[in-house]
Residue, then its C-alpha position, 0 to 999 in steps of 0.5 A: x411079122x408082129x403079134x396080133x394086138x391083145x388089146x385094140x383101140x378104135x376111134x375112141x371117143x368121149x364128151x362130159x357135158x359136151x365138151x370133148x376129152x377124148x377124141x377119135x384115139x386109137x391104139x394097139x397092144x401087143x402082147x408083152x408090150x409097154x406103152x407110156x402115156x405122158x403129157x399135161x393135166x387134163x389131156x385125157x391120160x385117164x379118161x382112155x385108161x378108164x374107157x379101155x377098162x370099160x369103167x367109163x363108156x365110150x361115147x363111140x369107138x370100139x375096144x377089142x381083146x384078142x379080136x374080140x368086141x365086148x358087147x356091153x350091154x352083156x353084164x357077164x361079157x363085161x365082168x369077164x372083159x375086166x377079169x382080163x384087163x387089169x386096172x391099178x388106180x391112184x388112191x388104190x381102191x382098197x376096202x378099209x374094213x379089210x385085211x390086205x389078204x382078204x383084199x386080194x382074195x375077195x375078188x377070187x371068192x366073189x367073181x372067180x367063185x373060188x372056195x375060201x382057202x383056194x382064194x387065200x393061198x392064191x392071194x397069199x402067193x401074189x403078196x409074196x410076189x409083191x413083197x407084203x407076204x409079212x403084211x398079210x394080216x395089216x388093214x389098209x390103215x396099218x399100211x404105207x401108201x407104197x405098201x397099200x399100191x403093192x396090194x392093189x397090183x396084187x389084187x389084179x394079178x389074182x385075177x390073171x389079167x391078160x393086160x394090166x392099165x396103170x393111172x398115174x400109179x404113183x402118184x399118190x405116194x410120197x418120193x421116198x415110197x415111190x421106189x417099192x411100187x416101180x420096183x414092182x412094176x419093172x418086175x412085172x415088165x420083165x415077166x412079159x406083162x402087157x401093159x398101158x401106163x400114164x406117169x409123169x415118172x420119166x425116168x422111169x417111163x424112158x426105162x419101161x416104154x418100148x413105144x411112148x404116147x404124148x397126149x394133150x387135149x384127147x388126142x395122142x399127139x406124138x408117139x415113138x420110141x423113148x430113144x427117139x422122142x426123148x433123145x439128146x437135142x430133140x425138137x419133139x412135144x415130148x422132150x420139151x415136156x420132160x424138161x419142163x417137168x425137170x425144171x419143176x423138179x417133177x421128173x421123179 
């Protein structure tokens, strides 16, 4: 019998100025599972990370952790659901007037409440986790944009997610910095991270996904095993999209 789902989406729904980029979406997570969500610009990758994350509202659906509704209109029942759901961005959403380690402790200090050297010595222990134990004392400007994404899955693993949803986390970066942050996204994959993600990375996506979900036009319109929707000489959406990417020289 599997797991009961950690987090579950329920016919989610999202319009901006009438025009719909998400539509009626479901889907489970269960806990130490990876799913990838892959497929065109525009397809609606982001929108249902941001919506499972709460920072853009569903027009209408339901979203549940462990069970559980959010009532939304609860500022303290949504601060605590974020705490949970970890969200790791494209441009990294760091503050530039702080340290990398006043970066991820500030989070501690401000919504855990934790005294200042508790916040620092968890903070300090998630930079070592991460590999930038050595940039602790670096702003934002003295860091590499490998080293400034590193510090951001720091930043949410403070805050002991029970998922963690990355939006095209390396997107941002250039070929020869994208390695450091896979690399630490595959080390979080074998400590039993659950995890949502949207990449064009594909090779990286094969390695990482136990299930992949090809989006186009808000609706998920494939999903399966990478074994299955990539394998040699499949007829599937998701294998004629990756060898487009491979034509273009975008496969990572």
């Amino acid at each position: 019998m599997q797991n009961p789902p950690i987090l579950r989406v329920e016919n989610v729904s999202k319009a901006y100025n009438g025009k719909a980029v998400l539509k009626s979406v479901s889907l489970d997570l269960r806990p130490g599972e990876h799913k990838v969500l892959i497929g065109p610009s525009g397809g609606g990758k982001s929108t249902l990370l941001h919506c499972m994350n709460y920072l853009v509202m569903p027009d209408s659906g339901h979203i549940q952790l462990d069970g559980r509704a959010v009532n939304v209109k609860s500022r303290k029942e949504l601060y605590a659901f974020r705490q949970q759901v970890g969200m790791i961005f494209q441009e990294f959403n760091l503050f530039d007037h702080l340290t990398a380690l006043d970066n991820v402790a500030i989070a501690l200090r401000k919504v855990k409440g934790q005294p200042r050297k508790e916040a620092e010595a968890r903070a300090m222990a998630e930079l070592e986790r991460v590999g930038l134990a050595d940039r602790s004392h670096h702003y934002p400007a003295e860091l590499s944009g490998g080293q400034k994404q590193r510090v951001s899955i720091a930043r949410a693993l403070a805050m002991d997610p029970k998922v963690m949803l990355l939006d095209e986390p390396t997107s941002a970066l250039d070929p020869e910095l994208t390695g450091e942050v896979v690399s630490v996204i595959r080390q979080l994959a074998r400590s039993g991270m659950t995890m949502a993600m949207a990449t064009h990375q594909m090779e990286f996506a094969r390695a990482l996904a136990d299930e992949i979900l090809f989006m186009q036009d808000g609706e998920i319109i494939e999903r399966g095993a990478p074994g299955e929707l990539l394998a040699p000489g499949a007829a599937t959406r998701t294998a004629d999209f990756c060898r487009r990417l491979i034509e273009m020289g975008g496969a990572g």
